[in-house]
N, C-alpha and C positions, 0 to 999 in steps of 0.2 A: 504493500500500500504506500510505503515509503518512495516516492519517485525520484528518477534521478535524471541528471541530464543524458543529452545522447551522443557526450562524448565519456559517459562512464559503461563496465561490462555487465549485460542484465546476468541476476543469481543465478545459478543451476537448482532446479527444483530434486528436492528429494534428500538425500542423506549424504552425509561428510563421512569418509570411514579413514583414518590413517594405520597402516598395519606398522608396528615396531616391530624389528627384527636384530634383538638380543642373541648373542653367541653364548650358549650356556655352558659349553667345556673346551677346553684348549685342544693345542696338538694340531695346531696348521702351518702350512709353508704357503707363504707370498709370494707371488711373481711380477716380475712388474713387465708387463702389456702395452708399450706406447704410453698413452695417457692414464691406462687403470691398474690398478692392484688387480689380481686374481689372488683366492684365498683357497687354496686347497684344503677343505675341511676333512679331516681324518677324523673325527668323530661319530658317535652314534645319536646324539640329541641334538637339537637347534629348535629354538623356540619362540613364536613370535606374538606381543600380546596387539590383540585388534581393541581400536579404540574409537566409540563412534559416537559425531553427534546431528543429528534426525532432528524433523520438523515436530516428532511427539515430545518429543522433551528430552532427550539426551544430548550432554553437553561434556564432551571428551570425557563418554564414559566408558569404561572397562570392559567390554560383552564374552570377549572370549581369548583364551589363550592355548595357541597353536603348535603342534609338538611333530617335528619332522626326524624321522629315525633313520632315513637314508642316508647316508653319505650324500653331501652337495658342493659341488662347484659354483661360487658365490662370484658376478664379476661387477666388483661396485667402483665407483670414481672416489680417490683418496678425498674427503672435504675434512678443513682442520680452521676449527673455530678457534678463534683469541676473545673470550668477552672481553678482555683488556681492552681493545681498538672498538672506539665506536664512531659509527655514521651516523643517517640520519635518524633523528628524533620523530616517530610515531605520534602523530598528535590526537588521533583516536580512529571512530571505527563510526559510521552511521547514514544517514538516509536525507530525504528535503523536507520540505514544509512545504507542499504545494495548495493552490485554490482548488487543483482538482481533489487533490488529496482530503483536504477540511470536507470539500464540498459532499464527498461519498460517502468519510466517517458522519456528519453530519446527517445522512440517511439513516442509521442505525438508532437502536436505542439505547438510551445513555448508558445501560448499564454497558453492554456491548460495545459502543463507545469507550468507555474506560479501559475496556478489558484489552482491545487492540493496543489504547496508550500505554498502559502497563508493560504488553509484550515488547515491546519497542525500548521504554525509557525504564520502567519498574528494576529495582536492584533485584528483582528475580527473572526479569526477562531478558530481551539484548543489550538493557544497558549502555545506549547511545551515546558516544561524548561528541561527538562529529557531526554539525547536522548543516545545511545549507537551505535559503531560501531564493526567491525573486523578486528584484527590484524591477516593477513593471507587471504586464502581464508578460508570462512565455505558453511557448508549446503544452504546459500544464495548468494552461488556466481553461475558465469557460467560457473566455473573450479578450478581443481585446483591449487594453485600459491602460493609464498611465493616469501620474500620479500632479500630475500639469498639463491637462489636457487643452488649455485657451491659449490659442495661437498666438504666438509674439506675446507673451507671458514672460520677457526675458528677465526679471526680478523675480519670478515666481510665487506672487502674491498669492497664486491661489493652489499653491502644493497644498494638496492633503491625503492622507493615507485612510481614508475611509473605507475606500473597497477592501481591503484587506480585518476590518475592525468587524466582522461579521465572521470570518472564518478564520485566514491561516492566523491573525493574533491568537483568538483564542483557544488555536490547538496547539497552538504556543505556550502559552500560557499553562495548560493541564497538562503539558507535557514537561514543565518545570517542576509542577508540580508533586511529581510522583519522583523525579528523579532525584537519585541522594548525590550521585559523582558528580554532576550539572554538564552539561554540554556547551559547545563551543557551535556559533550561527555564524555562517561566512552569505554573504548575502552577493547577487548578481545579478547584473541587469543584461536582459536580452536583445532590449533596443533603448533605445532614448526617444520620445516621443516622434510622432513623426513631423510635426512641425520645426523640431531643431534636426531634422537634416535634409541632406541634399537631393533626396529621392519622394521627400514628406509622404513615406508609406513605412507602415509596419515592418514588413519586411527587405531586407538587403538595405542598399546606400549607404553612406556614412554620415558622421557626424559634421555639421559644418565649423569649420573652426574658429568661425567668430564665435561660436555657442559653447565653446569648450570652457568656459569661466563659467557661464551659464551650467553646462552638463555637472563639471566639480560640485558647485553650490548644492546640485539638486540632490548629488551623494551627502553631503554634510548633512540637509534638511533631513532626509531620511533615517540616518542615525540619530541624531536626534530626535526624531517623531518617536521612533521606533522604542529610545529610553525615557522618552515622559507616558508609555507603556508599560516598563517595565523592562525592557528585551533591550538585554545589552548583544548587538553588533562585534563579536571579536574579529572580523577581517572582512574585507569585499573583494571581489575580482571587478577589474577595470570594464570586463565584455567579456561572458559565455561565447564561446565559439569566435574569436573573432578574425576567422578566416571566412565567417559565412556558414551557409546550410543548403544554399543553392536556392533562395528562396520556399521553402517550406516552409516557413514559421515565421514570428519576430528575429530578429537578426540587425546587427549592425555590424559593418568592418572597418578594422583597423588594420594597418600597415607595424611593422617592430617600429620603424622610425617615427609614426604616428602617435603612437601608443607612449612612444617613448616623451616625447614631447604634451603631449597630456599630461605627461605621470607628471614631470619635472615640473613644468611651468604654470600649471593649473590644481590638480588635487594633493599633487605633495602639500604647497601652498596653502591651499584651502584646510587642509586639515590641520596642518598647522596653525596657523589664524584663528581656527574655532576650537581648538582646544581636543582634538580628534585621536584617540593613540590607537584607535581601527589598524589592523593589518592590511595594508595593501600587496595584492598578488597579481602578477601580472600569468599572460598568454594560459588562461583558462581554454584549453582544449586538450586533443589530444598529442599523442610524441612526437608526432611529423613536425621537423621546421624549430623542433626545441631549441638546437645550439644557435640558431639565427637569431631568436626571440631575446633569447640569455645574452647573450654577444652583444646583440645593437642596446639593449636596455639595461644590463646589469655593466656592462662595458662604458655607459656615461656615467660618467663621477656623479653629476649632478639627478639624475634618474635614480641611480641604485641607491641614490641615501635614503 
């Protein structure tokens, strides 16, 4: 029910099984193979415990453990961990907040309602710390909307996040509620209205760059709507997708050099000015094109600060 964008990989339904495979008596000889160890097992036991976790409720549990009495030639690839050396940091594990999402638990009844939030957020269910929502509508709402809808609005007098104070706030909101770890909301916009760009449609075009002060502002306004709610914002991404979608949905594109010029001279700024310690993430998609994105924008001094 948790939606996600569609540059993440949908779950595989059904069960998780990992088999451990423990050497239970000695008395082998090693070969070495090119790239892998062979282990000439001269034994009579080998033992492996299966560990499984399922949509019923097991969660890395114990089911069975497996007892091979034949003599085995085992050919595995040497791997040698150092906890000592670490990378990167895990910042959690979880799902969106979408309109479509509120809008279908919102069919249920409450109690049922709760019972999904529970699964989800409940220190007995998956226990979300990771969660993402959308600035604007996107591909998982029920239409589309934004949040300055009056053309040449360029002070944005009349921002307001009401479409959202019906639903995704408040499964926001119950979804706080129940969780004891608390979760982290990275929020994303999938287009900019289509009055501030250069195609004044929903989908595809860009941004126009006089409005780029304009576009910053409208991320600040939102974070703060968002905390005189309750829902504190810990990061945003600049633009879902922003190589596009081929026109299928809300969409806007950005360029690395684009984006990059954004980041520095308008929302860095802006968040600074208003008091904003939001994480900003750049080149929200997928792998293709990474070291270009990292390069052109983490490679200006003035960008990557």
């Amino acid at each position: 029910m948790m939606n996600s964008s569609h540059s993440s990989v949908r779950p595989v339904r059904g069960l998780a099984v990992l088999v451990l495979l423990p050497l239970t008596t000695f008395g082998c000889a090693d070969r070495q193979t090119g790239d892998e160890t062979t282990s000439e097992v001269d034994r009579t036991t080998l033992t492996a415990t299966v560990i499984q976790t399922s949509r019923g409720g097991d969660k890395l549990a114990e089911i069975a453990t497996l007892e091979f009495s034949e003599p085995t030639v085992i050919d595995l690839p040497v791997i040698a961990l150092d906890p000592k050396t670490e990378y990167q940091t895990i910042l959690g594990f979880g799902g969106s907040f979408t309109e479509s999402t509120a809008h279908v638990l919102g069919q249920l009844s409450e109690g049922k309602r709760q019972e999904v939030i529970a699964a989800y957020f409940g220190p007995g269910g998956a226990d979300y710390t990771l969660t993402r929502t959308h600035i604007n509508s996107s591909d998982f709402s029920l239409g589309n909307y934004a949040y300055a809808e009056v053309p040449g609005d360029t002070q944005l007098e009349h921002f307001t996040i009401e479409e959202d104070l019906d639903d995704i706030i408040p499964l926001i909101k119950d979804s706080m509620s129940v969780s004891e770890s608390g979760f982290r909301i990275i929020a994303s916009p999938w287009t900019a209205p289509p009055w501030m760009k250069d195609n004044n449609a929903w989908n595809d075009g860009a941004l126009e760059p006089e409005l780029y002060p304009r576009w910053a502002l409208y991320f600040s306004k939102y974070i703060r709507a968002y905390e005189e709610q309750g829902i504190d914002i810990w990061g945003v991404t600049i633009e879902n997708e922003p190589l596009g979608n081929g026109g299928q949905w809300e969409s806007m594109t950005f360029t690395p050099a684009s984006m990059a010029e954004f980041l520095k001279d308008h929302l860095g700024p802006r968040f600074e000015q208003d008091g904003i310690d939001a994480k900003i993430l750049i080149y929200d998609q997928n792998r293709d094109h990474l070291e270009e994105w990292a390069d052109t924008i983490l490679g200006d001094p003035e960008a990557a600060k």
